[in-house]
C-alpha positions as CSV (number, residue, x, y, z in Angstrom):
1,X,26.5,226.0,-103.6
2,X,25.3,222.2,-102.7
3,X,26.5,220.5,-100.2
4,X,27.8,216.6,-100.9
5,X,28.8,215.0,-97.2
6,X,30.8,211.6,-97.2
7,X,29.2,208.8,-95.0
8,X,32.6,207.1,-94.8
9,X,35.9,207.0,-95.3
10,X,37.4,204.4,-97.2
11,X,40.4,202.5,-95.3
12,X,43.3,203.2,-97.9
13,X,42.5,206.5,-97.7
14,X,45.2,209.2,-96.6
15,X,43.2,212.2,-95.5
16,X,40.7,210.8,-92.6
17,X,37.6,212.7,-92.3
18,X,37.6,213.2,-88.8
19,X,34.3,211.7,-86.8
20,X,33.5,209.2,-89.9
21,X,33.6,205.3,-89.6
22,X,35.9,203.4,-91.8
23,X,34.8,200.9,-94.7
24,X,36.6,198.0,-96.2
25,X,37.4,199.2,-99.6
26,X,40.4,196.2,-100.5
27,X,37.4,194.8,-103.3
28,X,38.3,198.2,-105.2
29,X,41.2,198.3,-108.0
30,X,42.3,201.7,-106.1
31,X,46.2,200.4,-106.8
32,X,45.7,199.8,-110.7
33,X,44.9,203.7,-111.7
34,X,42.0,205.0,-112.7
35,X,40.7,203.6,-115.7
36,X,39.9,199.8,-113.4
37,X,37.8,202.3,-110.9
38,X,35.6,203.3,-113.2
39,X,35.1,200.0,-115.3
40,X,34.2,198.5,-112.0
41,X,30.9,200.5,-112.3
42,X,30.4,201.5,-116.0
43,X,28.3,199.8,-118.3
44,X,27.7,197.3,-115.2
45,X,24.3,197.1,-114.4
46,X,21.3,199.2,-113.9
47,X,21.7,201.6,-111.0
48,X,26.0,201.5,-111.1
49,X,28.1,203.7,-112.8
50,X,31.5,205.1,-112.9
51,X,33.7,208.2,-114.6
52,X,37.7,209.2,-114.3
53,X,39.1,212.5,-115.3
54,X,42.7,213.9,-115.1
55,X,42.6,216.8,-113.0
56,X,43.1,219.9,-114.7
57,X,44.4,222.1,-111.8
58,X,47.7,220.8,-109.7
59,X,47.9,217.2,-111.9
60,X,46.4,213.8,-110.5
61,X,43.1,212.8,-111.3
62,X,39.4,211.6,-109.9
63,X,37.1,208.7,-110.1
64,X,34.3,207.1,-108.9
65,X,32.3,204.2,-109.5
66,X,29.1,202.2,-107.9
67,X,29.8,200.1,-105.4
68,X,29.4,196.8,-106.8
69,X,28.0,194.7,-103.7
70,X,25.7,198.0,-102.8
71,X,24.4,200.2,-105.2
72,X,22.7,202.8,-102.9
73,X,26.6,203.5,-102.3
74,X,29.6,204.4,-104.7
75,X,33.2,205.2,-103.9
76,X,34.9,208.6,-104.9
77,X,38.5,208.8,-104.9
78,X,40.7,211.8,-105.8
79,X,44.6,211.6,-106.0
80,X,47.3,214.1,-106.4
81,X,50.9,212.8,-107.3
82,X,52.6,214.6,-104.3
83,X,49.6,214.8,-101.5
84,X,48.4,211.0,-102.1
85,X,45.1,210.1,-102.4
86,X,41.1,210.6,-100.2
87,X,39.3,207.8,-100.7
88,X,35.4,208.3,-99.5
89,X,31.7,206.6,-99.2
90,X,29.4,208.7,-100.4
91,X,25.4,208.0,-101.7
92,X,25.0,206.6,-105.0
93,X,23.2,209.6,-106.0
94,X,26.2,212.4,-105.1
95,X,29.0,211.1,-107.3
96,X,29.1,213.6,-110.0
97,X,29.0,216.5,-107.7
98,X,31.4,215.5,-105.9
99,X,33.3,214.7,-108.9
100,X,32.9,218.2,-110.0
101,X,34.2,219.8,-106.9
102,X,37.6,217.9,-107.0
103,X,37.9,219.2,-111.0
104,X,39.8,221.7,-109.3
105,X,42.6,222.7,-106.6
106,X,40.3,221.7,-103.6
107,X,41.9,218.3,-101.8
108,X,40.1,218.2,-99.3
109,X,37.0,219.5,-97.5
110,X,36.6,219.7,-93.5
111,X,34.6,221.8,-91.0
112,X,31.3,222.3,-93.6
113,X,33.5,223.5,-96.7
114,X,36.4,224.7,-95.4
115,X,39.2,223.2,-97.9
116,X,42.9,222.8,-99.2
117,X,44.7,223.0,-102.1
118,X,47.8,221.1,-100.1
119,X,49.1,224.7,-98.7
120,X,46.9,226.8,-97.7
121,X,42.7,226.6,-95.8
122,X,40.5,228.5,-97.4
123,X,36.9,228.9,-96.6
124,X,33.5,227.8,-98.6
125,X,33.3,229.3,-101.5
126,X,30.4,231.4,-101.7
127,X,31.3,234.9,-103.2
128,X,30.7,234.5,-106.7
129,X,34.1,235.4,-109.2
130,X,33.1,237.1,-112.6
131,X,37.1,236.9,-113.8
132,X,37.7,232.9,-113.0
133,X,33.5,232.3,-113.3
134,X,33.7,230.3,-109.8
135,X,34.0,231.4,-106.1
136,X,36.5,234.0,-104.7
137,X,38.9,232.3,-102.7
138,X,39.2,233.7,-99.1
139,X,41.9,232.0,-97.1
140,X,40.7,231.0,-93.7
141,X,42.6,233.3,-90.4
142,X,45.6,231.7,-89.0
143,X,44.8,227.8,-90.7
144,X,46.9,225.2,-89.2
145,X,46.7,221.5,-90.6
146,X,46.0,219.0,-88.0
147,X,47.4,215.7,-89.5
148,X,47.3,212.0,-88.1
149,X,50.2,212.2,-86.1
150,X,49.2,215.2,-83.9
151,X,46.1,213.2,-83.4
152,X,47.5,210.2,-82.4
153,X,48.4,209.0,-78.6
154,X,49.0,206.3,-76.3
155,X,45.6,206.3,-74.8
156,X,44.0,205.4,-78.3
157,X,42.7,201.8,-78.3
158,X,42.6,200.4,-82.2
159,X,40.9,196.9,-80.2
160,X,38.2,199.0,-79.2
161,X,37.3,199.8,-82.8
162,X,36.4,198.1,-86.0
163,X,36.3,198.6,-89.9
164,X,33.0,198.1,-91.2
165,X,32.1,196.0,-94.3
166,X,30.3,198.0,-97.1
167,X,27.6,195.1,-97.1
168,X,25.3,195.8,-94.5
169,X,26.6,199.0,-93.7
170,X,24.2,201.7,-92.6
171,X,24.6,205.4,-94.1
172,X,22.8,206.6,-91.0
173,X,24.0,204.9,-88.1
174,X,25.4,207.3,-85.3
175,X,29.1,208.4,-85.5
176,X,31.8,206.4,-83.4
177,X,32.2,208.1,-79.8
178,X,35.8,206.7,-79.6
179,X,36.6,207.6,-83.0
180,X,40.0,208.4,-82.1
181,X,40.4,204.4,-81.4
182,X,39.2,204.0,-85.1
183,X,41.5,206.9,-86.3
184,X,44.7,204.6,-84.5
185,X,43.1,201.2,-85.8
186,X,43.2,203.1,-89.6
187,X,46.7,204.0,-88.5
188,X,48.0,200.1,-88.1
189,X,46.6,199.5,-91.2
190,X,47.7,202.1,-93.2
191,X,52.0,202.0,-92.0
192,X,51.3,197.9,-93.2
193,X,50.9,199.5,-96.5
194,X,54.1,199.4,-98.7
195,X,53.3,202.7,-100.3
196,X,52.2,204.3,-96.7
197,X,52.5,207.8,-96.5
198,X,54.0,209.0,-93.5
199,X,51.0,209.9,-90.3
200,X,52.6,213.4,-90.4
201,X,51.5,214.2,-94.1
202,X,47.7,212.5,-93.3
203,X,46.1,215.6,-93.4
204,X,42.4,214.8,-90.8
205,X,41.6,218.3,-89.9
206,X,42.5,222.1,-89.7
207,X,42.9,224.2,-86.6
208,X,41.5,228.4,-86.8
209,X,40.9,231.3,-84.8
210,X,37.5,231.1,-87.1
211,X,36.7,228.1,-85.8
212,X,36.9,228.4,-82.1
213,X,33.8,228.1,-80.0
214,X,33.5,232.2,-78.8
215,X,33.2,232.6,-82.9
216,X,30.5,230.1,-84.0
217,X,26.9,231.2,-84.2
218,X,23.7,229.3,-83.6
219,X,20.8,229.7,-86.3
220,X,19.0,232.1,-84.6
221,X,22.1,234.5,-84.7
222,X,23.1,233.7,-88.1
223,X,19.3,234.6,-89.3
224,X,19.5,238.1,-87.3
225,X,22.9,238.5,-89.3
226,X,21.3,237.3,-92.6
227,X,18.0,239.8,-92.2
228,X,15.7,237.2,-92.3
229,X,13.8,235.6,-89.7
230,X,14.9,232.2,-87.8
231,X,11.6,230.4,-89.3
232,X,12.9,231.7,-92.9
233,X,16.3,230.5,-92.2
234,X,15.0,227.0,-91.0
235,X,12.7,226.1,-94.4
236,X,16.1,227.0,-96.3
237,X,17.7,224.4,-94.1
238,X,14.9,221.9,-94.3
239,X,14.3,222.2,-98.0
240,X,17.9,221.8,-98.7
241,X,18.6,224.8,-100.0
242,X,22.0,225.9,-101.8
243,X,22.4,229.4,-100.4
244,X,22.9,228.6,-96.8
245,X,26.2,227.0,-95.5
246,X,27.0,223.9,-94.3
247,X,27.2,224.2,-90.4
248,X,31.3,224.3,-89.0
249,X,29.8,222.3,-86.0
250,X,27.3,220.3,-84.3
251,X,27.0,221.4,-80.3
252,X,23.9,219.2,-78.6
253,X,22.5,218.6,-81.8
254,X,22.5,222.3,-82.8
255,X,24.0,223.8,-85.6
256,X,26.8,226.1,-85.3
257,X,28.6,228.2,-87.9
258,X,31.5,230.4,-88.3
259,X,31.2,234.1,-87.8
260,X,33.2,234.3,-91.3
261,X,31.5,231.9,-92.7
262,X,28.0,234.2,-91.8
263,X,29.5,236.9,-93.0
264,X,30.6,235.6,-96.4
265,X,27.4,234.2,-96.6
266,X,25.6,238.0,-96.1
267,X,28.0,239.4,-98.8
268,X,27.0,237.2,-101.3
269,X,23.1,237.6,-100.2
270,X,23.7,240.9,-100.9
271,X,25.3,240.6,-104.1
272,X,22.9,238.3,-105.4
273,X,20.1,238.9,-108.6
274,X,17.7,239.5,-105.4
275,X,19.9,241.0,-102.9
276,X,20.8,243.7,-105.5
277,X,17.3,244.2,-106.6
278,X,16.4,244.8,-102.7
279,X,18.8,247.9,-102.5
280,X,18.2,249.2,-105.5
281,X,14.7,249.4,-104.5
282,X,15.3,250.2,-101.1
283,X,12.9,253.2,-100.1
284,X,10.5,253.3,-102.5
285,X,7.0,252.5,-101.3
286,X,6.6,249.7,-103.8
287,X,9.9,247.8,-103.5
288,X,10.2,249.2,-107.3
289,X,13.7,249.6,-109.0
290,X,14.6,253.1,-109.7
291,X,13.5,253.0,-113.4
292,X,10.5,251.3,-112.6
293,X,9.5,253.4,-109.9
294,X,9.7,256.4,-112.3
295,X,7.6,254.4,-115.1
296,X,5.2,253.8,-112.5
297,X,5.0,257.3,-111.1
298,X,5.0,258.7,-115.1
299,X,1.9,256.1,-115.8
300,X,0.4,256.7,-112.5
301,X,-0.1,260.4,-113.6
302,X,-0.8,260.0,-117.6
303,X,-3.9,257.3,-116.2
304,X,-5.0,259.9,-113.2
305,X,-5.6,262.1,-116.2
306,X,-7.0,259.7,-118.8
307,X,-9.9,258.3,-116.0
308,X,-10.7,261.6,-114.1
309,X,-9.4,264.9,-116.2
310,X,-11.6,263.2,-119.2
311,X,-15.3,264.2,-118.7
312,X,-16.1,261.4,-121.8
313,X,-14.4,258.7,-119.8
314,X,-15.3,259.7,-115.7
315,X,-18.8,258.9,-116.5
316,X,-18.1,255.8,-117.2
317,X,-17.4,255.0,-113.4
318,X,-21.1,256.5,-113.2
319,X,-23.4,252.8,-112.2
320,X,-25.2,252.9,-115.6
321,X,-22.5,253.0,-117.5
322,X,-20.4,250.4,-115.6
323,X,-20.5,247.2,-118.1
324,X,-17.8,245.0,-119.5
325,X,-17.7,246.8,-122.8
326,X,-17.7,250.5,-121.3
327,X,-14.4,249.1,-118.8
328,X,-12.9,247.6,-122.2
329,X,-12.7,250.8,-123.8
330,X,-11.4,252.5,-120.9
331,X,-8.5,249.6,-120.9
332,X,-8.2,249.9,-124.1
333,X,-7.4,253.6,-123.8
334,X,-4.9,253.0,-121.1
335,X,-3.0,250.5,-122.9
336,X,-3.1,252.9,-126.2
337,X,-1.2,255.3,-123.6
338,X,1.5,252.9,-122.6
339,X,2.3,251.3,-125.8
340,X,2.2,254.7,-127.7
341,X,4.8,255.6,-124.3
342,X,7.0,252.9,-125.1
343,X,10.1,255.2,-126.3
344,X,9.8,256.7,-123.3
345,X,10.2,253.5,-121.1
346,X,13.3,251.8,-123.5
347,X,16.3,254.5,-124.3
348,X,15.6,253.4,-127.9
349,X,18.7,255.7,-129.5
350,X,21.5,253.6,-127.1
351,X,19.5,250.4,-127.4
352,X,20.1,251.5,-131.0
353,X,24.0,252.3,-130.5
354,X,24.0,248.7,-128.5
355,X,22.2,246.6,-131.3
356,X,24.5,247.6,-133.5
357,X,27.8,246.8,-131.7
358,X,26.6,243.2,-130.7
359,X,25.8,242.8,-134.4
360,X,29.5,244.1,-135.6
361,X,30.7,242.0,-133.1
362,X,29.0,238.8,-134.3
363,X,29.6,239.4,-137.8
364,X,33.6,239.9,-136.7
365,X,33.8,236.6,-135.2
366,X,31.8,234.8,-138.4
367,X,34.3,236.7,-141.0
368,X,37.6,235.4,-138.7
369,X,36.1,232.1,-138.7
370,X,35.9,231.6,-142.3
371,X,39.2,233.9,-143.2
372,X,40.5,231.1,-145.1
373,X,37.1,230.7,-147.2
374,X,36.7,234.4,-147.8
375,X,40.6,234.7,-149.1
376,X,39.5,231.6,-151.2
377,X,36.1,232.2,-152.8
378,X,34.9,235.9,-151.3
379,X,32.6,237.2,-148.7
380,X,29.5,234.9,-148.8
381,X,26.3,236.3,-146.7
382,X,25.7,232.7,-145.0
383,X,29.3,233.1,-143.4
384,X,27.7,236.3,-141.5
385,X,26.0,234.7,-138.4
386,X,24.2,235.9,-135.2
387,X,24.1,234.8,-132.0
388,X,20.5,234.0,-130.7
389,X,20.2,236.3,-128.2
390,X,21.6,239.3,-130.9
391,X,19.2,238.0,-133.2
392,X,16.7,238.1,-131.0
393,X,17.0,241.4,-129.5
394,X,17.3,243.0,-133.3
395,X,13.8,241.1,-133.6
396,X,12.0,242.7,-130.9
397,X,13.8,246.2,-131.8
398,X,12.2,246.0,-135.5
399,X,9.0,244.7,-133.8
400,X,9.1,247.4,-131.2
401,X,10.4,250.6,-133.1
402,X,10.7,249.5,-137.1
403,X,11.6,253.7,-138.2
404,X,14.9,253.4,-135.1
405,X,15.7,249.9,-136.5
406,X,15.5,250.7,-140.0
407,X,18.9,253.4,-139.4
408,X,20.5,250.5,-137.2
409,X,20.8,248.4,-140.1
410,X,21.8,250.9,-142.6
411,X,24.3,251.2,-140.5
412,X,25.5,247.5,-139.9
413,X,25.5,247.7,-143.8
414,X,27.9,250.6,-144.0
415,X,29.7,249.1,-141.0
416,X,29.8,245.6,-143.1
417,X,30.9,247.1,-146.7
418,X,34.2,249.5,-144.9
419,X,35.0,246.6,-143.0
420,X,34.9,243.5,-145.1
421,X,33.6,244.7,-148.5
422,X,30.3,243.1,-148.3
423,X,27.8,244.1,-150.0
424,X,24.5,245.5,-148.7
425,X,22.1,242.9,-150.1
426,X,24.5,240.0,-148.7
427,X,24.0,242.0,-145.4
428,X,20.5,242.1,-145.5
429,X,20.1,238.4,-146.5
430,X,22.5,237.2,-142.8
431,X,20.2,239.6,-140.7
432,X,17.0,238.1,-142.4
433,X,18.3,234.3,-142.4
434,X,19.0,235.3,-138.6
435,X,16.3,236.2,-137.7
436,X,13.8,233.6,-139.3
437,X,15.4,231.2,-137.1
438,X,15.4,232.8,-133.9
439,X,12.9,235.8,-134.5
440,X,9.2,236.3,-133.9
441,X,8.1,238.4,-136.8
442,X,6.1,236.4,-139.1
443,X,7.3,235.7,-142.7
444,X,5.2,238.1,-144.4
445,X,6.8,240.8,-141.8
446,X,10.3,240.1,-142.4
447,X,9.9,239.8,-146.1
448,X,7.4,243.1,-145.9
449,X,10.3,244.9,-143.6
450,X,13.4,244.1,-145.4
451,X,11.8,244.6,-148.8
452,X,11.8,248.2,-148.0
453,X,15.8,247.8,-147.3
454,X,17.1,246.2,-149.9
455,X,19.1,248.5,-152.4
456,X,18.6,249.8,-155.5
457,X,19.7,247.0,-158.5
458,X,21.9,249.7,-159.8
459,X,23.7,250.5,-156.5
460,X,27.4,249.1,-155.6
């Protein structure tokens, strides 16, 4: 999950981000679609660049471009036909992120990720989603939109604030103090628009039970919640690093983040390659896996055997006979024992059962591919394709256990011939072809292997 923050807001924008400055953006084309954003960075120069896309969730679309006067800075603007547009300054370098998170229903973003899809808040995305291949959408507790208009009041001053040019303009200049004078200077301009959206659909910020002060934690508390130690926590934050959060708050220059937010953030710890790993091994003296604890344990017996039970290989611990060739043989015999073990480390009869399944399933989607060829000319072997990692995984079963591998692809023959009527050398020809280009058996091994496969010249 990375974390793109704006450095402005642009002044036609609709959605203010609360606490940002506000930057001229009338040299922009914003009111001619599109298609004039991005040509107003593309192709322009070295260092500028710009992209539109229609948005594929809720309509609209996105674009951004270089700023031309500053190309350390670009523009990033997202509209949707009913909730108007966000116009924002962000680095040069962030575009295309950004650009990706608006692909789709997320608006807006406020309070370090929260976001909405013009109904509802939800929170950062951070639980991975195996059936949409994105984040699980969590909506945030009790979410009311704070728009313009509820921030607005009489004792805003716009003549105390100013909107800044872009030239000159400094990224990391402290935030406006009085920023509500600049939110009611952005105001008077924005109702002299003749397309102005009303202040009461200017959505600035939300309002949350999770966002309240009793329910934001400090880094210390969030790293106790996390399992890892504050100093841990604080090189995740320094380097950058994706997998923590953006804060909800800054309080005296401290960090502060919601107590849901934490706890989303431990779920998907936990259901992470690593976090799953760590309880699987939980317990075992080695941080092992369960299957790898019990090779271990079988190998830590079979070699307790091998160098002490073994009268011809003990004396080899003896000093005299401790030389480089003497421990070489003893290796040697250790690594006769685990390779001669392997079947005993892979379930070679399901990896078997599996092979042959990914196979089928490979050579099903080939056949449908071509349908129209086969009804035209026949079944030709080169229309029987695997993917790499199937024909890789066939590789290092042949490699690994040649006898098991040898009844697999009898198998995918028969399987091929009832299916599809192909015949078995055509069969043999698509595994071969397949795995020349994405196997590691050498040539003379393929051809040495399948030779002893093919069928007889008299067979069907």
């Amino acid at each position: 999950m990375a974390h793109v923050l704006p450095i402005a807001n642009g002044l036609r924008t609709d959605h203010p981000v609360p606490g940002l400055p506000f930057v001229d953006d009338s040299h922009l084309p914003l009111n001619e679609g599109p298609e004039a954003i991005e040509a107003v960075g593309r192709n322009q120069g070295k260092g500028m660049w710009g992209r539109w896309d229609k948005n594929r969730a809720g309509g609209g679309w996105r674009a951004f471009t270089t700023d031309p006067l500053d190309h350390t800075l670009a523009w990033a603007v997202r509209y949707h036909p009913e909730h108007g547009q966000t116009v924002l300054l962000v680095s040069n370098g962030n575009t295309s992120f950004l650009h990706g998170q608006w692909d789709g229903e997320e608006l807006l973003f406020r309070a370090g990720g929260y976001w909405w899809d013009g109904t509802t808040w939800y929170r950062p995305g951070q639980i991975f989603d195996p059936l949409t291949g994105g984040h699980e959408r969590r909506k945030a507790r009790m979410a009311v939109t704070v728009t313009a208009a509820d921030l607005l009041d009489k004792h805003a001053d716009p003549a105390a604030a100013r909107i800044a040019a872009v030239t000159g303009f400094a990224p990391g200049a402290p935030r406006p103090d009085n920023w509500h004078d600049h939110l009611a200077l952005w105001a008077r301009h924005h109702q002299e628009r003749a397309d102005a959206r009303p202040l009461e659909q200017c959505v600035v910020d939300l309002s949350s039970p999770e966002l309240v002060a009793s329910q934001l934690l400090g880094a210390p508390e969030l790293a106790e919640l996390g399992g890892i130690s504050a100093s841990t926590l604080r090189a995740y934050i320094s380097r950058g690093s994706s997998e923590v959060p953006l804060p909800q708050a800054t309080v005296g220059n401290r960090d502060q983040w919601s107590r849901a937010v934490a706890q989303d953030w431990v779920e998907a710890r936990q259901r992470s390659y690593q976090g799953v790993g760590e309880v699987m091994s939980a317990g075992d003296r080695d941080s092992l896996s369960p299957g790898a604890a019990e090779v271990r344990d079988r190998f830590a017996a079979d070699f307790q055997h091998t160098l002490f039970d073994r009268p011809d290989l003990r004396k080899r611990w003896a000093l005299r006979h401790r030389n480089k060739e003497s421990v070489g043989e003893v290796a040697d015999t250790l690594a006769w024992s685990v390779g001669a073990s392997l079947d005993q480390i892979v379930p070679t009869r399901h990896l078997g059962q599996t092979v042959l399944a990914a196979v089928v399933h490979d050579f099903t989607d080939s056949i449908e591919m071509f349908a129209d060829e086969r009804a035209a000319e026949g079944v030709k072997w080169w229309h029987l394709n695997l993917m790499p990692p199937v024909a890789k995984t066939l590789d290092w079963y042949i490699r690994c256990f040649p006898g098991e591998a040898h009844a697999v692809i009898g198998e995918i023959q028969s399987q091929a011939h009832k299916l599809w009527q192909v015949p078995a050398a055509d069969t043999l020809a698509a595994l071969q072809s397949a795995l020349s280009l994405d196997g590691e058996l050498t040539e003379q091994q393929r051809e040495t292997y399948f030779a002893l496969l093919e069928p007889h010249a008299d067979s069907d």
